[in-house]
N, C-alpha and C positions, 0 to 999 in steps of 0.2 A: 719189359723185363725179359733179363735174355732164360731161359730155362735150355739146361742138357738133358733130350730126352732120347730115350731109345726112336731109330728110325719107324719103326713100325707103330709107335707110339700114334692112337686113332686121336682126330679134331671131334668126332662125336663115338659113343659107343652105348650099347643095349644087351646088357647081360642079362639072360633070360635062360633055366632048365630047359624049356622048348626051342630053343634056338635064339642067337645072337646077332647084332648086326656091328659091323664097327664101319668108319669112315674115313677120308682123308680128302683134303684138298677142296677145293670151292669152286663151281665151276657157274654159279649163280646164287641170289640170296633171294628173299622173300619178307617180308615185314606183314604183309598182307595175303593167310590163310588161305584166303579163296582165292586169290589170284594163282596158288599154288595148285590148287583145287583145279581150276579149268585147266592149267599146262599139264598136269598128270591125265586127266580124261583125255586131252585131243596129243598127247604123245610129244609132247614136245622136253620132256623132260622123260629119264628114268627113273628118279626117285628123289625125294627130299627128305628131311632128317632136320629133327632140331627140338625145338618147347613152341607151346602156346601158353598164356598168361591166362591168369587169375581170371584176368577182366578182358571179355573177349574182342575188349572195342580198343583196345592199348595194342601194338604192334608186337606180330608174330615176331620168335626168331629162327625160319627155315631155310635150312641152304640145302641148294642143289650140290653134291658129292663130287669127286673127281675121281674116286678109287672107292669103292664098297666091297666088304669083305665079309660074308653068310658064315657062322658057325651052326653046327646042328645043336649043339650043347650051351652050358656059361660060357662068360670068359673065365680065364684064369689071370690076375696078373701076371705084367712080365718079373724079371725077378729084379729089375731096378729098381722097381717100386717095394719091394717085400724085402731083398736082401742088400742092396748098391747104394752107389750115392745118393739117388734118390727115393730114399725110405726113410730121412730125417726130417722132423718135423716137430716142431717147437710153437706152441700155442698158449695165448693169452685170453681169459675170456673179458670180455669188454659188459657195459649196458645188457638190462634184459629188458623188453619193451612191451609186457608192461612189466612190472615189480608184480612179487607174488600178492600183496594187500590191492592192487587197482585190479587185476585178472580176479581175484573172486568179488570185487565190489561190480564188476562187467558182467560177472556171470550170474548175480544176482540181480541185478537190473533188465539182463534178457531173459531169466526166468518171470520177472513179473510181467515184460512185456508180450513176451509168449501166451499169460493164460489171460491180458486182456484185447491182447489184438488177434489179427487174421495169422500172424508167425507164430510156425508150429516148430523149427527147427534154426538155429543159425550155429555156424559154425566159429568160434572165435578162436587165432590163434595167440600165441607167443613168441618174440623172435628173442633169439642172444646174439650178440657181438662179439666176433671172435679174431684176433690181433695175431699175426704171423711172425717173427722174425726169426732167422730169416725167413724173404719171402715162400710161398707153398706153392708146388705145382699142384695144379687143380687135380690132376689125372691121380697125384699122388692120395688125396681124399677120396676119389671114386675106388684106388685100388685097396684099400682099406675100408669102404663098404663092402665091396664086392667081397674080401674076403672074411671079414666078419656076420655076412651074410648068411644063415640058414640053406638056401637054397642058391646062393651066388648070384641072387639078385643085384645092379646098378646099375647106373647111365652118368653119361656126361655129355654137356651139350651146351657149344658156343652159342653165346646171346646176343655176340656184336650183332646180327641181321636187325635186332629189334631198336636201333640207333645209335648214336653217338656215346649215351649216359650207360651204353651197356659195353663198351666196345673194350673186347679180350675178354670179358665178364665171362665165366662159366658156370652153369646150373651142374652140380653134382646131387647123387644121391642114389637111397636104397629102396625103393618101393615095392610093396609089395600088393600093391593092387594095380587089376589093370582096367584100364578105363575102356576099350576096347581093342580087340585084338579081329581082321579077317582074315581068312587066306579061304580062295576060291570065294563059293559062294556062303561059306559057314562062318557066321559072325559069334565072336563071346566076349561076353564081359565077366569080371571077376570085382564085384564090389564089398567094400568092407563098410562096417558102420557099427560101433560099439565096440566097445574097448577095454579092458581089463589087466592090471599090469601081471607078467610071468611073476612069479615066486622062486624064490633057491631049493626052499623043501620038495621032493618030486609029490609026494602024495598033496601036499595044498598046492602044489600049483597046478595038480590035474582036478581038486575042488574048485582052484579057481575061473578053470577053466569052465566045468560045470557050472557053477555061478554066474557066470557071462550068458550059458545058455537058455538060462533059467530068467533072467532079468528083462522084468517088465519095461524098464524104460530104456533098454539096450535094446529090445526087438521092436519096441515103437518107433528107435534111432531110424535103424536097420531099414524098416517098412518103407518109410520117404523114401530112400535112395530107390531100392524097387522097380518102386512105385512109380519114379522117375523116369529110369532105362527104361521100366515098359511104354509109357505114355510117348517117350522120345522113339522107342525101334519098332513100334507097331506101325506105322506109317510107311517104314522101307522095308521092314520082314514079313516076312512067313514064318509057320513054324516056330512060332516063340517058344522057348520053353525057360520057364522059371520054377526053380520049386516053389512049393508052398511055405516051407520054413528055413533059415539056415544054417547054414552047417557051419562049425568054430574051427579057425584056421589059427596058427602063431607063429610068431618070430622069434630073435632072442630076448626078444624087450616086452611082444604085446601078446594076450591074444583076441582075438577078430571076430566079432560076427563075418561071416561072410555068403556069398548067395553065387552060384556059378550059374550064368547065365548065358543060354546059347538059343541059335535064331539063324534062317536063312534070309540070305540078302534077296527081293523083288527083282531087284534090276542088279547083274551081277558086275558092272561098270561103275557101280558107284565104289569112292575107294577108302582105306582106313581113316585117313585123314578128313574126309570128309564124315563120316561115322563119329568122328570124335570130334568134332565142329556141333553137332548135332546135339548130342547129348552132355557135353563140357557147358555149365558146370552142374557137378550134380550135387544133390544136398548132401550126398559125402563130404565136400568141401568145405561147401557153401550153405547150405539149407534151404528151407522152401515155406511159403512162396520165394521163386529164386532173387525177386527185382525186392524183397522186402530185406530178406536176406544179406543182399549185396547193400544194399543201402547203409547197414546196422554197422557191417561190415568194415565199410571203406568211410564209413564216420569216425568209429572209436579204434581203429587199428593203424600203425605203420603201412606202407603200402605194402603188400606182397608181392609187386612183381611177376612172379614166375613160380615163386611157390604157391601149389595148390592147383598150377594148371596142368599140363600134360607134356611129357617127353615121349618122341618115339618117331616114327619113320611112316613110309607111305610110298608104294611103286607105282609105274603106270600100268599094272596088270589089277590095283586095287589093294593088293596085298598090303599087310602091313599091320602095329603095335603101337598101342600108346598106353604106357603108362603114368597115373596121375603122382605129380610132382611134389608127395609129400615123402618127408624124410630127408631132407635134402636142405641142400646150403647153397645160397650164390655168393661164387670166390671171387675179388675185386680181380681186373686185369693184371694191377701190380705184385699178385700173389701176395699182398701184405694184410688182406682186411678178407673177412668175408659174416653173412647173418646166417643163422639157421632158424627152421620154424620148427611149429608143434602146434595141434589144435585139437580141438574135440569138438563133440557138439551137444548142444544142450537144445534140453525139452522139456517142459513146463514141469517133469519129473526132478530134473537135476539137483544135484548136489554141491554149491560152490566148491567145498575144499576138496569131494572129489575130482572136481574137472580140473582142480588146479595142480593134483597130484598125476593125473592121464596126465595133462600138457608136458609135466617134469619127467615121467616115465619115457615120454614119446622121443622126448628129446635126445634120449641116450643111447638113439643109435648113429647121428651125427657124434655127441659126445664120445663116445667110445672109441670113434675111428680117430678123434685128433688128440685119445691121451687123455679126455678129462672123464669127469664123473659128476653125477647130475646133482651136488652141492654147485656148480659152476652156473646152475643157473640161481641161488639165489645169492652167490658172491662172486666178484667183481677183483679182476689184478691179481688173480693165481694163477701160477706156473706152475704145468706139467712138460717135462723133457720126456722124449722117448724118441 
């Protein structure tokens, strides 16, 4: 598909409050993480950029850059995307996988098997199918998160590295956790777990925010993940620090348990990408036990792909960001097709029809950047123009 885009228009980009990265050009690829891994240690590369998958044994998609370009701040979009030719976009919602009746009869089947086995947590998502015509530049969806973003949160990142079945394929979206971020010796993580939808009214939606914090089976969520990072960064840190409790973060959709968490690296050679090799996936995603988890997972689910795994970058000085690859869509090559997810997670606490209203909540920050509105995920063959 041919696409007119502005020249400065990046192949990957990482819109972040604390600094940004964008990219251009290809000057190597990568399918295989750790192969990326020892070429940043022994210097043979500057940096690589891309996603890792869901499942860490399915093919990375990291390319080596030809042009890298540091912001201290977000991005902003350029104004093609917000005011030019390319700010039109015309979207169809397709299939939801599962239907709202299978996702609670799911969520009720991993509730009973949660309180008779050793799974204490899995994460189940939701995907929709969403139909382009004309086709969509991918970049055009990332610059419509970034600017419906709270904070100017997004990323975009080609997936052709991870094969044939991906190739021009783009992972877009709005994340607003990070899976790990270093620079120098000072490592953090920022995880979410538990989840509550905003409100219109401002006084219930700062009750509901308190209700999130108050919630016994949101800070059980919350504990696992933790629980996780610690058990994963106590091996390479120093210096852990985590708090004791967490503190409630939000979007314009959610709002978050969340836990800020920071730690020094042991060996200051080891690098972001490798950090998020380590602790990917975490029962934020996935749940725990992780192998019991994944099991439940890639039984009764669609594949995920790349949703669920991590976006973000990694230099040969160690530096580097990865954000975990929720909120997001992967756009087909030909601009004409792409799915989006949404997931929660449940604990022998849960609530079917609440976790199936999270998933519908979660969904609407994908939904909102392409025109729709979250009736779209439980109907099929509605057009929105905008």
């Amino acid at each position: 598909m041919h696409i007119n885009r502005p020249s400065s228009a990046p192949d990957f980009l990482l819109s972040r409050t604390t600094g940004s990265v964008r990219t251009q050009g290809t000057l190597g690829t990568y399918h295989d993480a750790w192969d990326a891994v020892d070429d940043l240690v022994a210097g043979k590369i500057d940096m690589v950029v891309g996603a890792i998958p869901f499942d860490t044994t399915a093919p990375a998609a990291l390319t080596v850059p030809e042009k890298i370009i540091r912001d201290d701040g977000p991005l902003e979009p350029h104004s093609h995307y917000r005011f030019g030719p390319g700010s039109v976009l015309h979207a169809t919602t397709g299939q939801v996988h599962p239907d709202a009746e299978e996702h609670i009869r799911r969520v009720q089947a991993a509730v009973a098997t949660i309180r008779k086995t050793p799974l204490d947590k899995v994460v189940l998502a939701r995907a929709i199918d969403i139909a382009f015509d004309p086709p969509v530049d991918p970049l055009l969806v990332a610059a419509r998160l970034i600017t419906l973003s709270e904070n100017l949160d997004g990323f975009a990142a080609d997936l052709s590295p991870a094969g044939e079945q991906f190739n021009g394929h783009m992972l877009v979206g709005s994340s607003p956790e990070v899976l790990i971020k270093k620079q120098g010796s000072t490592v953090t993580a920022f995880p979410l777990a538990g989840s509550l939808p905003r409100l219109a009214n401002r006084d219930q939606d700062q009750a509901q925010g308190a209700r999130l914090f108050s919630s016994a089976k949101d800070l059980d969520e919350h504990r696992f993940v933790v629980e996780s990072l610690r058990k994963s960064l106590q091996p390479v840190c120093t210096d852990l620090s985590i708090p004791p409790r967490p503190t409630i973060t939000r979007t314009a959709e959610m709002w978050h348990l969340a836990t800020p968490v920071k730690a020094t690296v042991a060996d200051p050679s080891i690098t972001a990408l490798e950090l998020a090799l380590k602790v990917h996936p975490t029962p934020a995603i996935c749940g725990t036990p992780t192998h019991l988890a994944k099991e439940l997972i890639t039984t009764v689910e669609v594949p995920r792909n790349f949703y669920a795994g991590a976006v973000g970058w990694s230099d040969k000085h160690g530096d580097g960001e990865f954000m975990v690859a929720i909120r997001c869509a992967e756009v087909s090559g030909d601009g004409r097709a792409a799915r989006a997810w949404a997931g929660g997670g449940i604990t022998a606490g849960s609530d079917p029809e609440a976790e199936l209203a999270e998933t519908t909540d979660k969904l609407l920050t994908i939904l909102r950047a392409l025109g729709l509105d979250k009736q779209a995920t439980g109907h099929s063959g509605t057009n929105w123009d905008t």
